[in-house]
C-alpha positions as CSV (number, residue, x, y, z in Angstrom):
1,X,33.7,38.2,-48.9
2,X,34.8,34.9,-48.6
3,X,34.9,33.9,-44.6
4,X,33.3,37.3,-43.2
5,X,30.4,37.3,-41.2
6,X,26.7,37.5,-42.9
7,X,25.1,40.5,-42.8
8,X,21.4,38.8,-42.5
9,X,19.5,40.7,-39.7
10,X,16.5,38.3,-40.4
11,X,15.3,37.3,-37.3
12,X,16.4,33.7,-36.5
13,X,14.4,32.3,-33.2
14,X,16.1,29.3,-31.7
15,X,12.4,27.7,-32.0
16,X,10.2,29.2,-35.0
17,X,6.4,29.5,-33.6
18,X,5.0,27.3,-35.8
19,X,6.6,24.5,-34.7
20,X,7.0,25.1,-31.5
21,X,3.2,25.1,-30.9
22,X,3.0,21.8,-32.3
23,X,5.5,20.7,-29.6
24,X,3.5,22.3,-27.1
25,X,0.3,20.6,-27.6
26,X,2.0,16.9,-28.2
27,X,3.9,17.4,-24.8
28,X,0.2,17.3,-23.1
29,X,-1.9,15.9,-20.3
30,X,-2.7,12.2,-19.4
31,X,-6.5,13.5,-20.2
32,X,-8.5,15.8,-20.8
33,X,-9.7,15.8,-17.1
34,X,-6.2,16.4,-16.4
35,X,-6.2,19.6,-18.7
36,X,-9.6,21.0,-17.2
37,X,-8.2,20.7,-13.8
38,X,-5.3,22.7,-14.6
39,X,-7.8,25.5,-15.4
40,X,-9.6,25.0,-12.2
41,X,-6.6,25.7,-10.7
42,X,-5.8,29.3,-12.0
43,X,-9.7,30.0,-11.0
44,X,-8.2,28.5,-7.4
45,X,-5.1,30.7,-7.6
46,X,-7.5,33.8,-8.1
47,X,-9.4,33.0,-4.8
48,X,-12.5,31.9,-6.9
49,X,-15.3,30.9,-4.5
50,X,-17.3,28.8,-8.0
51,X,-16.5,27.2,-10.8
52,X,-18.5,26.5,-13.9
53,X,-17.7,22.9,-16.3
54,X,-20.3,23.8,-19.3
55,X,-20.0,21.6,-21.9
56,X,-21.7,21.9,-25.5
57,X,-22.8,19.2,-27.5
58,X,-24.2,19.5,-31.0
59,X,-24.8,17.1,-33.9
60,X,-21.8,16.3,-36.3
61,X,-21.4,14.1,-39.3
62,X,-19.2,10.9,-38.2
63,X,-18.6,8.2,-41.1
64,X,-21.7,9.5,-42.9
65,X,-23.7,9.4,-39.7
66,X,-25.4,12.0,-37.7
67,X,-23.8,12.1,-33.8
68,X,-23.8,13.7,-31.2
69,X,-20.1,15.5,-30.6
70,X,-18.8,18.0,-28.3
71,X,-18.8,21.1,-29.7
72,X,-17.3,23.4,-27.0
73,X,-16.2,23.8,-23.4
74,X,-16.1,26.6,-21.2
75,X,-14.7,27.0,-17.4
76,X,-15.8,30.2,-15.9
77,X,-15.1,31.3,-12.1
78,X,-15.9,34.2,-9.9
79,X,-12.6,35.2,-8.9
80,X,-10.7,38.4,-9.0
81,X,-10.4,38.7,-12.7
82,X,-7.6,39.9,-15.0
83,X,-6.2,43.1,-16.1
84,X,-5.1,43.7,-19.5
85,X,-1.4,43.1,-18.8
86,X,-1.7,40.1,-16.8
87,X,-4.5,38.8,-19.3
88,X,-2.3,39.0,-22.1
89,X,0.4,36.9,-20.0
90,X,-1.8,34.4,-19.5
91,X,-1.6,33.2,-22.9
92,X,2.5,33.5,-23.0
93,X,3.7,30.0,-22.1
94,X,5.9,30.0,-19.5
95,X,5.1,33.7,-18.6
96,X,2.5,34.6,-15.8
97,X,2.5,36.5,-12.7
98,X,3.6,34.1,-9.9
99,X,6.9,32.4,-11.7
100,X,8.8,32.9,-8.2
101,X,5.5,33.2,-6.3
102,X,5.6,29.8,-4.0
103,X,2.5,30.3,-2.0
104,X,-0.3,28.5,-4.0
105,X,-0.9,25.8,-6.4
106,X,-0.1,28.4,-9.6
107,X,3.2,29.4,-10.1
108,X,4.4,27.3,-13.7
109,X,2.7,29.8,-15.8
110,X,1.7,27.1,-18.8
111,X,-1.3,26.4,-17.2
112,X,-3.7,28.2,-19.4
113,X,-2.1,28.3,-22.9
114,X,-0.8,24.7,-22.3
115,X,-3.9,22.7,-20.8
116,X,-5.8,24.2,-23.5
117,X,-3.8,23.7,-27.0
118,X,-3.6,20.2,-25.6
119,X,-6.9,19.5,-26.2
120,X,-8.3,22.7,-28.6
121,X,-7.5,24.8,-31.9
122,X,-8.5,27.7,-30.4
123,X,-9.3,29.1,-26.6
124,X,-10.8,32.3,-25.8
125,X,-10.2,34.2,-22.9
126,X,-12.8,36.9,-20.9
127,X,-12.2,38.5,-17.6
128,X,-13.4,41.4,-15.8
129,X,-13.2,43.6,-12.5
130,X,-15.7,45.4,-12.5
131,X,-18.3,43.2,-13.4
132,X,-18.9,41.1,-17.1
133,X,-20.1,43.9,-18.9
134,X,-16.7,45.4,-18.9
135,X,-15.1,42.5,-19.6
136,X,-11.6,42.1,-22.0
137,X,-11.2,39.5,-24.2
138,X,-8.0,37.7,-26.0
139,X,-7.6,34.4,-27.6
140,X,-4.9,32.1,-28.9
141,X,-5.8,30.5,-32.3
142,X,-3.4,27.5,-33.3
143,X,-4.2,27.7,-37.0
144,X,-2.9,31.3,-37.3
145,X,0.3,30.4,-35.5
146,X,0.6,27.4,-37.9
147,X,0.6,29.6,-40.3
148,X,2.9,32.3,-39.3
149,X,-0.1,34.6,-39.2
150,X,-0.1,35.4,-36.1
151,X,3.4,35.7,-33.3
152,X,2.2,37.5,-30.5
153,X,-1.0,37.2,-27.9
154,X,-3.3,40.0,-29.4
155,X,-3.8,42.7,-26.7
156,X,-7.2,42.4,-25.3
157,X,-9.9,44.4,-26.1
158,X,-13.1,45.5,-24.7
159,X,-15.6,43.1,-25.2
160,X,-18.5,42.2,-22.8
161,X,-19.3,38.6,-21.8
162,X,-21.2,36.8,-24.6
163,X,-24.8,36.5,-23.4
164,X,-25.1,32.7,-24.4
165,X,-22.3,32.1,-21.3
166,X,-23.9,34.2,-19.3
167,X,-27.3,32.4,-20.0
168,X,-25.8,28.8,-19.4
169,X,-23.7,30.1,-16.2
170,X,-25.3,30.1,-12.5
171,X,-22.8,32.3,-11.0
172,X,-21.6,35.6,-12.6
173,X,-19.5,37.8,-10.2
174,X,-18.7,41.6,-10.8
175,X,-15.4,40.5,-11.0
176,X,-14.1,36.7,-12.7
177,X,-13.0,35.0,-15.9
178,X,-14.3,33.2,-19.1
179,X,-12.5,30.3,-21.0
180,X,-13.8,29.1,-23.9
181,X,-12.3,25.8,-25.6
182,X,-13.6,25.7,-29.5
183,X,-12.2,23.0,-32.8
184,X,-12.0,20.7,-30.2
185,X,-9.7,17.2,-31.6
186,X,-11.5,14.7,-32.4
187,X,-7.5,12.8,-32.2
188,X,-7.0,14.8,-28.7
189,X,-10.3,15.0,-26.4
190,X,-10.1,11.8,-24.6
191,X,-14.0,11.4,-24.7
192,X,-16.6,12.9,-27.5
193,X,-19.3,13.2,-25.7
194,X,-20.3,15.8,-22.6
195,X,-21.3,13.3,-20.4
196,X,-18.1,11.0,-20.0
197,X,-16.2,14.1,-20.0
198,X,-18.0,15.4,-16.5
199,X,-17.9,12.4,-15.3
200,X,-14.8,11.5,-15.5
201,X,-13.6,15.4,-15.0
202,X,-16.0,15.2,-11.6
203,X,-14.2,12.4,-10.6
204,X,-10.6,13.7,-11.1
205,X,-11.2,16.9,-9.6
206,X,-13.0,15.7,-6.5
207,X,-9.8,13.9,-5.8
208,X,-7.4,16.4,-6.7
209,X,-9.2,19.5,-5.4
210,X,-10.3,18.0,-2.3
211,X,-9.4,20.0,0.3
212,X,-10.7,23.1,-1.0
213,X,-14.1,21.0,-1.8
214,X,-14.4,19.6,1.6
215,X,-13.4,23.0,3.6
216,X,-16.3,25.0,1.8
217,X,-13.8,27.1,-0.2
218,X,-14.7,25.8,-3.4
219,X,-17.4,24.6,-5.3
220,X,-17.2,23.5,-8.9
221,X,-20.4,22.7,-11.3
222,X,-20.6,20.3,-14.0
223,X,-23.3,21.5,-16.7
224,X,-24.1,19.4,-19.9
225,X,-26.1,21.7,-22.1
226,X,-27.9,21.5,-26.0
227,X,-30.8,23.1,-27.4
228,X,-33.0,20.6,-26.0
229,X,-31.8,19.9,-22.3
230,X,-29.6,21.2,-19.5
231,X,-28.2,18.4,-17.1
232,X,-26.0,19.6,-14.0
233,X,-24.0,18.3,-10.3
234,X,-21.6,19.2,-8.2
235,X,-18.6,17.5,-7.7
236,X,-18.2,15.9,-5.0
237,X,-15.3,14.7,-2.8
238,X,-13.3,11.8,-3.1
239,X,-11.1,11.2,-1.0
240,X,-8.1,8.1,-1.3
241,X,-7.6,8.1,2.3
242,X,-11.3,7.4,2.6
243,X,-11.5,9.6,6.0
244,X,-14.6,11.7,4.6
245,X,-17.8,10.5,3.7
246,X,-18.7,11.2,0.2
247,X,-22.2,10.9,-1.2
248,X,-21.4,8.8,-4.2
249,X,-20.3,6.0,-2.0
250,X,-23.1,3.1,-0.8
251,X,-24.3,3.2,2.9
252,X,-23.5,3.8,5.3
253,X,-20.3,5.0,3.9
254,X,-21.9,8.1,2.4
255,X,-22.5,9.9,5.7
256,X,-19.4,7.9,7.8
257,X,-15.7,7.6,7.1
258,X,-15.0,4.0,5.8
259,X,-11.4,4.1,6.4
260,X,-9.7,5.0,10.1
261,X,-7.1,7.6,10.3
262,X,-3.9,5.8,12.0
263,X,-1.1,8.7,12.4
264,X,0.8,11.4,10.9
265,X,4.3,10.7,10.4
266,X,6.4,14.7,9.6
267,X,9.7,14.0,8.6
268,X,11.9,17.4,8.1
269,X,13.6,18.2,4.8
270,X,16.7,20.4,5.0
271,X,17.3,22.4,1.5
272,X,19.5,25.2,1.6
273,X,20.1,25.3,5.1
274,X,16.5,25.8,5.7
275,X,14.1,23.2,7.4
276,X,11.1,22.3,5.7
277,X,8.3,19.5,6.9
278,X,6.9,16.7,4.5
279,X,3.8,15.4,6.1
280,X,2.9,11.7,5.6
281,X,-0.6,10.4,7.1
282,X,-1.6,7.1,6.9
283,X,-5.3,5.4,7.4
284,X,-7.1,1.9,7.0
285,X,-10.1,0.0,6.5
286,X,-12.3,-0.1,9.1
287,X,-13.4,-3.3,10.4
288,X,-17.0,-3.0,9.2
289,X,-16.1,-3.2,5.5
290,X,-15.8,-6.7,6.5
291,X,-18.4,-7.4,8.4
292,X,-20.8,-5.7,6.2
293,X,-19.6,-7.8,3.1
294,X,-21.2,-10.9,5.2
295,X,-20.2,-14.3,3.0
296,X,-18.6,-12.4,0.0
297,X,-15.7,-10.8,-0.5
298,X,-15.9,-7.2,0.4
299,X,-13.5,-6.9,-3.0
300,X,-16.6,-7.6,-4.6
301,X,-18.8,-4.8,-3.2
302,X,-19.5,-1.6,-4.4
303,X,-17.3,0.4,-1.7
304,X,-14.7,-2.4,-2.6
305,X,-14.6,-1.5,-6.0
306,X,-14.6,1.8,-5.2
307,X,-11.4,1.3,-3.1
308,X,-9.9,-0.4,-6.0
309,X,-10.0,2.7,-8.2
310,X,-8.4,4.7,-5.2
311,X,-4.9,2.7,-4.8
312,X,-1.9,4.6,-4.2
313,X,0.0,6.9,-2.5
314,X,-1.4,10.2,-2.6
315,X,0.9,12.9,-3.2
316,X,-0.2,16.8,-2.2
317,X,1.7,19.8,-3.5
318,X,0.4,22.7,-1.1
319,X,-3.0,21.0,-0.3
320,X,-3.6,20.5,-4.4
321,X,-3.0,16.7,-5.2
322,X,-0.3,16.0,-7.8
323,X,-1.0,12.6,-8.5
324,X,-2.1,9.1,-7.2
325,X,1.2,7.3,-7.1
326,X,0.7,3.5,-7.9
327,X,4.3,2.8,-7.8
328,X,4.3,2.1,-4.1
329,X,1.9,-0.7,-4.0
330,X,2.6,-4.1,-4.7
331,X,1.1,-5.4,-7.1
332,X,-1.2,-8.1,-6.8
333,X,-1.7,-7.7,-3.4
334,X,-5.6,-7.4,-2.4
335,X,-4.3,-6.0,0.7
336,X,-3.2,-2.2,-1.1
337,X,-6.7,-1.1,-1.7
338,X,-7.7,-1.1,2.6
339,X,-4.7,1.4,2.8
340,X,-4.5,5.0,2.6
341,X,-1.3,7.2,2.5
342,X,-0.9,10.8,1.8
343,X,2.6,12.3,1.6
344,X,2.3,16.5,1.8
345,X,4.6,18.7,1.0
346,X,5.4,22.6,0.4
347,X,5.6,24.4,-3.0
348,X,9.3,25.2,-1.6
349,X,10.3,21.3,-2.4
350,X,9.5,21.4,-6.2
351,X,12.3,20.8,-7.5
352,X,13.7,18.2,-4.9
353,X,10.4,16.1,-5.4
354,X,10.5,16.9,-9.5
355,X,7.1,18.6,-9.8
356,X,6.5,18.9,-14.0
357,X,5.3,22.2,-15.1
358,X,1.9,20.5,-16.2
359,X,1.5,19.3,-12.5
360,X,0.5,15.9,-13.1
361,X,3.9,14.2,-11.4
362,X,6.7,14.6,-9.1
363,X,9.0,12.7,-10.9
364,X,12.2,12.1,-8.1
365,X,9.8,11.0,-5.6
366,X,7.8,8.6,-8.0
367,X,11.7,6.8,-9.0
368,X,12.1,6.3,-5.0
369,X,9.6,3.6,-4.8
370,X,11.1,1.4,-6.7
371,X,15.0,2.2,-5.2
372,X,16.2,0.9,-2.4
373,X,19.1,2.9,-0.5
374,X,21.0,0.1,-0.7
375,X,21.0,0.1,-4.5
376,X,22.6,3.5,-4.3
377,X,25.6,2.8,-1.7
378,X,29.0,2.1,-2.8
379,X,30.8,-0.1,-1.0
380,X,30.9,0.0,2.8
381,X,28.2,2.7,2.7
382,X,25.3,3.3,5.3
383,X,22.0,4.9,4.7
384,X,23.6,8.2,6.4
385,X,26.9,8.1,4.2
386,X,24.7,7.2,1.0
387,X,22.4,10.6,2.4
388,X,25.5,12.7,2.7
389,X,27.3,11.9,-0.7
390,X,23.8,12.2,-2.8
391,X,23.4,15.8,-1.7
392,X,27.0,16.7,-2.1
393,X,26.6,15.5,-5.5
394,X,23.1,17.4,-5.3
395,X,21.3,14.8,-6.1
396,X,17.8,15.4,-4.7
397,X,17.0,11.7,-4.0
398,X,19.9,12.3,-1.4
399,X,17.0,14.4,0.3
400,X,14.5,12.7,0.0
401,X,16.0,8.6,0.9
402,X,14.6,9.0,4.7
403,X,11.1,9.6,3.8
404,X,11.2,6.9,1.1
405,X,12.2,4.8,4.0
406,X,9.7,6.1,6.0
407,X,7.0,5.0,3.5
408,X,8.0,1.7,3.0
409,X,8.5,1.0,7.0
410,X,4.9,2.4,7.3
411,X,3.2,0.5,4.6
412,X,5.0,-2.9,5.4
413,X,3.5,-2.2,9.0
414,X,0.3,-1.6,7.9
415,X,-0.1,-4.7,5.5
416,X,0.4,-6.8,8.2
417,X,-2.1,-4.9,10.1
418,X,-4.8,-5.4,7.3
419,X,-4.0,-9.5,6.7
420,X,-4.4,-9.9,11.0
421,X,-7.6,-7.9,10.3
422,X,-9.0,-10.4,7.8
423,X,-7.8,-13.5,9.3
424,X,-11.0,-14.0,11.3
425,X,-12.8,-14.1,8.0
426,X,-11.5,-16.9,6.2
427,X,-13.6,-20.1,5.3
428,X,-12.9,-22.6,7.7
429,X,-10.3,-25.3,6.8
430,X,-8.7,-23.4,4.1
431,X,-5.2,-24.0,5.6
432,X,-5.5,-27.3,6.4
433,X,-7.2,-28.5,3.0
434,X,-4.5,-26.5,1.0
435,X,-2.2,-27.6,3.9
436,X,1.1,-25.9,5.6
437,X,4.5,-25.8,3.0
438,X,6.7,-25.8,6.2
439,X,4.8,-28.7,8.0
440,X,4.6,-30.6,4.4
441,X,7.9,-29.9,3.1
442,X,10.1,-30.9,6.4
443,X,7.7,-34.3,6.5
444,X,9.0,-34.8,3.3
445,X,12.9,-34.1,4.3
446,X,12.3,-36.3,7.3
447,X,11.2,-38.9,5.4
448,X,14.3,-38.7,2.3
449,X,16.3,-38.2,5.7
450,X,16.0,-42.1,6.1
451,X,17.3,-43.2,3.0
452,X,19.4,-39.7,1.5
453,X,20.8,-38.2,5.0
454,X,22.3,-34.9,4.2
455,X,26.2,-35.4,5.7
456,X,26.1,-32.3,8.1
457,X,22.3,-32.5,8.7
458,X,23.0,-33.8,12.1
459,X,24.0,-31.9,15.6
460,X,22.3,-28.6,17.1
461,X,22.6,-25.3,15.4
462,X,24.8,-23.5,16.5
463,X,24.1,-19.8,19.0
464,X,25.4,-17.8,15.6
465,X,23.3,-20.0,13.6
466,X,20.1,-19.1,15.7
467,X,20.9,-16.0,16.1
468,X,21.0,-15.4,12.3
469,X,17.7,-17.8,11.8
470,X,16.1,-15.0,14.4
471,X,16.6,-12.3,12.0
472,X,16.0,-13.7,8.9
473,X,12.3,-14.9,10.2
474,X,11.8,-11.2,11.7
475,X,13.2,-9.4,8.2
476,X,10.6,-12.0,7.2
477,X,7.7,-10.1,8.1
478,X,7.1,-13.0,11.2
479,X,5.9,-11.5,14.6
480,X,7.9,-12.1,17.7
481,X,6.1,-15.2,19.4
482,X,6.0,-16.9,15.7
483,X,9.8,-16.6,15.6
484,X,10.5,-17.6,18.7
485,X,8.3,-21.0,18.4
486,X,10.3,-21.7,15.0
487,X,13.3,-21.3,16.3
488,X,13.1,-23.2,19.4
489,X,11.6,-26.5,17.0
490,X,14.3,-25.7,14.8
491,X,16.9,-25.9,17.9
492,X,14.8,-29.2,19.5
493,X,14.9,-30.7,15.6
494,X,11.7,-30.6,14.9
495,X,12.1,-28.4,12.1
496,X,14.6,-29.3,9.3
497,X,13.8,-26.9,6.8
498,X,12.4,-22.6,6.8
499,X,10.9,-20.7,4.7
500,X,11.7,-17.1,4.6
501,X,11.1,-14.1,2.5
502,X,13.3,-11.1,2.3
503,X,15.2,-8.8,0.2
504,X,18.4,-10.0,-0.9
505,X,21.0,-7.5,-1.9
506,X,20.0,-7.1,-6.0
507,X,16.9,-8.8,-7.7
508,X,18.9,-11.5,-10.1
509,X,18.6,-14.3,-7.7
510,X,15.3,-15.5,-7.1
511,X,15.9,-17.7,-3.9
512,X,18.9,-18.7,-2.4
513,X,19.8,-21.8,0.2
514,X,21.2,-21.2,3.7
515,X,22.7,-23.4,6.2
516,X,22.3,-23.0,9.4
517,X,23.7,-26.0,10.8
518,X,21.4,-28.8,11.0
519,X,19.0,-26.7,9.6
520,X,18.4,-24.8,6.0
521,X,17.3,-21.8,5.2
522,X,15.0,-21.2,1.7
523,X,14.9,-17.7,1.1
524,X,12.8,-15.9,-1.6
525,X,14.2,-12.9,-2.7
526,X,11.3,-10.0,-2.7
527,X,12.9,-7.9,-5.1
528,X,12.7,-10.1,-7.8
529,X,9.6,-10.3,-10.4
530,X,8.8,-13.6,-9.9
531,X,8.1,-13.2,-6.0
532,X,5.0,-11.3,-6.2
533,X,3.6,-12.7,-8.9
534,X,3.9,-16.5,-8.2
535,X,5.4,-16.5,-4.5
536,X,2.7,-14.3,-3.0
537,X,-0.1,-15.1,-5.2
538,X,-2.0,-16.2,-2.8
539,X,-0.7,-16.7,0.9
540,X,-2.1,-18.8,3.7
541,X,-2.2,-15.2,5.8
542,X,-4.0,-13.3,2.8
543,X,-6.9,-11.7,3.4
544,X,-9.4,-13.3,0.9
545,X,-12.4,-11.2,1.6
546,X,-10.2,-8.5,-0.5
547,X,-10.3,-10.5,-4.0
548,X,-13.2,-10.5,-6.1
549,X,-13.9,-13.9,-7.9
550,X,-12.6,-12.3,-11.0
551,X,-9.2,-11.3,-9.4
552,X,-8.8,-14.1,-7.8
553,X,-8.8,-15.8,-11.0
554,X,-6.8,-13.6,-12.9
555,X,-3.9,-13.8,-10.4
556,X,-3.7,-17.9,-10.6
557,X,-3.8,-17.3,-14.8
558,X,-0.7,-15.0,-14.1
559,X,1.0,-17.1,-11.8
560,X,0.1,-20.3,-14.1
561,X,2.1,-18.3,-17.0
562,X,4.4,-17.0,-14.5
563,X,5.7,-20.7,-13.6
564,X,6.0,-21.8,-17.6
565,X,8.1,-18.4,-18.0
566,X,10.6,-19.2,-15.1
567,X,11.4,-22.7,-17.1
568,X,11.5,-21.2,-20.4
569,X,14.1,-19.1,-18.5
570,X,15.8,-22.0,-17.3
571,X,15.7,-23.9,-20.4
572,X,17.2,-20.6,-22.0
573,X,20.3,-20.9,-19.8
574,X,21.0,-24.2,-20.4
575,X,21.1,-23.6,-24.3
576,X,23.9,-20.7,-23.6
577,X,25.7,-23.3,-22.3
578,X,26.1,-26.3,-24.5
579,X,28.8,-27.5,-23.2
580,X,27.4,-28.6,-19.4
581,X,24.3,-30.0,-21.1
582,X,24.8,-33.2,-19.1
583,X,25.2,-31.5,-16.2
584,X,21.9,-29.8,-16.3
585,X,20.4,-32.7,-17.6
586,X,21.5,-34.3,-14.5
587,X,20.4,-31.8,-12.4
588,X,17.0,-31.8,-13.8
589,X,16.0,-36.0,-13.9
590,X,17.7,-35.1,-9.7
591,X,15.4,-32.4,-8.9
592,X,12.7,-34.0,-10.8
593,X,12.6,-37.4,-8.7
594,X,13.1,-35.4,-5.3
595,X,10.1,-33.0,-6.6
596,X,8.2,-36.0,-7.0
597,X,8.2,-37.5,-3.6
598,X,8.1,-34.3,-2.1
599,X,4.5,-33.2,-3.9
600,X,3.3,-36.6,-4.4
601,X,0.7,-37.4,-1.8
602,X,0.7,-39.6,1.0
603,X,-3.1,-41.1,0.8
604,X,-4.0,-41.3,-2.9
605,X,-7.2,-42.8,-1.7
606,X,-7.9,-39.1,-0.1
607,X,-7.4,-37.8,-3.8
């Protein structure tokens, strides 16, 4: 009847199979390396002492030619192995045996099913306790789910380990477990061939699995295998903090640290009325990397390329590396590939740092770097009010605001602490050919000063007016003794006119003018997107040694385009408002004839 309930008892799942297996392969890893280390995680998880890579290569027809294509890939381990039940959970997404278990690097339970589909049509799954010949086997087939054939994991069965695996594999203990990726995509598998994929895979995992590398717990094998040869390594460490020495590296940084380590900052976390410690460790180049690099740049070597591949901040979920966060350097700056920084913390903080089921990111502590605390107050809020109203409104960055502070108080340190270490390295009369903005720009305002005197440019500043000047040049990144001598010319009038850079309350305003008396204040603001890239391009204090020829180049082609932008931007503004054209017209021939004198030089015969 007419408005009564139907009596349909067909079953009605909120997401049919079909399509959500689709889903679950498109949701994915950022490789394939990122997929296989996901598996060498579970062999991790079930204390596995080795772990097998084999790849299979065969010929396949491409475009009418013959190739050479993957065919398969296996990961096999030696650890304890799988019963029937937990085997069959395996290939459940978001099932498994440690959901609430928080003392490893498992506990998502997609691992398996997930990493795999990403990247396969099918996976098959051995393991065994009591040695391979007893082995089970399952297997999760995308066609048959495509096709409604198939809904559930079939329950394993006995099936010994194929002897073609246990032919290729150098390590079969009584008790361990097979995977087997077949129809690999040709549209998913980030590279065709076995070779790229170990290497790249090797590289990856030596810097994600590092600490289980380096402390002899785990050892992982890379094998490349056809009918006609058998290539295999080891992977080998490789380390972003640079504080082991890893074989791949060039002498003598393959049997000595090249970086230093500095100190461990712990900052405490308090969740739930419990108190949990976030490690952060901190290291830097060691002096040698200049000295070795002689003449050249030490960007240019091979340990400074090397270093280049390695910048970030490394961030370790229960001694198992997340990811190499990027977002905390700046960019541009030669200076963020002599640093190292680790930040550690406890598979209890998951969800305050925003770890992703896939394990490739923790999202909340990734959106820090580019907050500031101030950004987040309301007004007439401190950092501690801004802390207190975040986790009342449980908002995790509310926990997590001091060590993002932290960080950023660390790295600024340390930046200084790499440009003072390359200062002794710079070509002789660099500074003076290129010559000293202050120095230059206040002979210039000295000079206008005789036949344009500002009105209120005369006097002494006054003791608020210092004072301020004396935190602005320390905000400024200026040491101690340098702000001191500035401000004492500034008070004797020597020194019209400062430069300073600093981060100004939002990032709309590029620079703003100060007065300070006598004196004026030109302050870039940092958080806009023009400082780094034109402003800090290159700075009388960088450390050069750090650029390669080719970065050094591209930099200047950015900042070039960078400078044509900012007028198109200005030149935008005045065409919103048509009204003040002859104001800014005005403005501009102004600007243009006091920019003129100022860059113009004083010897053309020097030119």
């Amino acid at each position: 009847m007419k408005g009564e309930a139907s009596d349909d008892t067909e079953s009605a799942p909120f997401i049919p199979a079909d399509l959500a297996i689709q889903a679950m392969r498109d949701s994915g890893y950022k490789n394939t390396a990122y997929a296989l280390a996901e598996l060498i995680d579970n062999s991790v998880q079930a204390e596995a002492k080795h772990c097998e890579i084999i790849c299979i290569e065969t010929m396949q027809t491409v475009s009418e030619r013959s190739r050479r294509r993957l065919h398969s890939i296996a990961v096999l381990d030696d650890g304890k192995g799988m019963d029937a039940i937990v085997l069959r959970k395996s290939l459940q997404f978001g099932n498994g045996t440690r959901l609430d278990d928080r003392s490893g690097i498992g506990r998502f339970g997609m691992g398996l099913p997930n990493a795999s589909i990403s990247q396969a049509g099918r996976v098959d799954v051995w393991s065994w306790q009591n040695g391979p010949d007893n082995a089970l086997h399952t297997f999760l087939d995308v066609q048959e789910i495509r096709a409604r054939q198939r809904t559930d994991v079939p329950p394993p069965s006995p099936e010994p380990l194929p002897a073609d695996w246990r032919r290729r594999a150098t390590v079969i203990g009584s008790s361990g477990t097979l995977v087997v990726w077949t129809r690999l995509g040709a549209d998913r598998m980030t590279w065709k061939g076995a070779k790229a994929t170990l290497r790249n895979t090797g590289t990856l995992l030596g810097r994600i699995h590092r600490r289980f590398i380096g402390d002899g717990s785990l050892s992982i094998r890379l094998a490349e295998c056809d009918t006609d040869q058998f290539e295999e390594r080891f992977v080998e460490i490789n380390d972003p903090m640079y504080l082991t020495p890893a074989p791949h590296m060039p002498a003598p940084y393959n049997a000595e640290a090249m970086f230093e380590h500095l100190y461990d900052v712990p900052v405490k976390v308090e969740v739930d009325g419990k108190i949990h410690t976030v490690v952060t460790r901190y290291s830097v180049a060691k002096q040698s990397t200049i000295d070795l690099a002689g003449s050249s740049f030490r960007g240019d070597t091979a340990y400074g390329k090397d270093a280049a591949d390695n910048i970030g901040v490394s961030v370790l979920r229960a001694g198992r590396e997340l990811m190499l966060d990027r977002s905390w350097t700046i960019q541009y700056d030669p200076r963020d590939r002599w640093w190292g920084c680790e930040v550690e913390f406890p598979a209890d903080l998951d969800e305050i740092f925003g770890v992703t089921n896939n394990k490739q990111a923790a999202t909340v502590f990734n959106e820090l770097s580019g907050l500031d605390w101030h950004e987040l107050a309301e007004p007439g809020e401190q950092l501690g009010d801004v802390v207190r109203r975040l986790r009342e409104e449980g908002d995790p960055k509310g926990v997590l605001l001091a060590l993002s502070v932290t960080i950023k108080d660390n790295l600024r340190s340390i930046r200084e602490t790499i440009r003072d270490q390359g200062k002794g390295t710079r070509r002789k009369g660099k500074r003076h050919e290129a010559g000293d903005p202050t120095e230059e720009t206040n002979e210039r305002w000295k000079k206008r000063d005789e036949t344009n005197p500002i009105p209120d440019g005369g006097g002494s500043p006054t003791e608020q007016d210092v004072e301020a000047l004396s935190e602005d040049l320390d905000q400024g990144g200026r040491t101690e003794e340098d702000t001191s001598e500035i401000v004492a010319r500034v008070v004797a009038g020597e020194i019209k006119v400062v430069f300073v850079d600093k981060e100004l309350g939002g990032s709309s305003e590029l620079f703003v003018v100060v007065r300070r008396g006598p004196a004026t204040e030109v302050v870039f603001n940092r958080r806009h997107p023009a400082f780094s890239i034109v402003f800090d391009t290159v700075s009388a204090d960088d450390d050069l040694s750090s650029l390669s020829s080719a970065e050094l180049e591209e930099r200047l082609l950015k900042a070039g385009r960078a400078v044509q932008v900012l007028f198109g931007a200005w030149a935008r503004m005045e065409r919103e408002d048509p009204g003040n054209y002859r104001s800014y017209e005005r403005v501009r021939e102004n600007w243009g004839k006091i920019a003129r004198d100022f860059l113009e030089p004083h010897d053309l015969s020097s030119l």
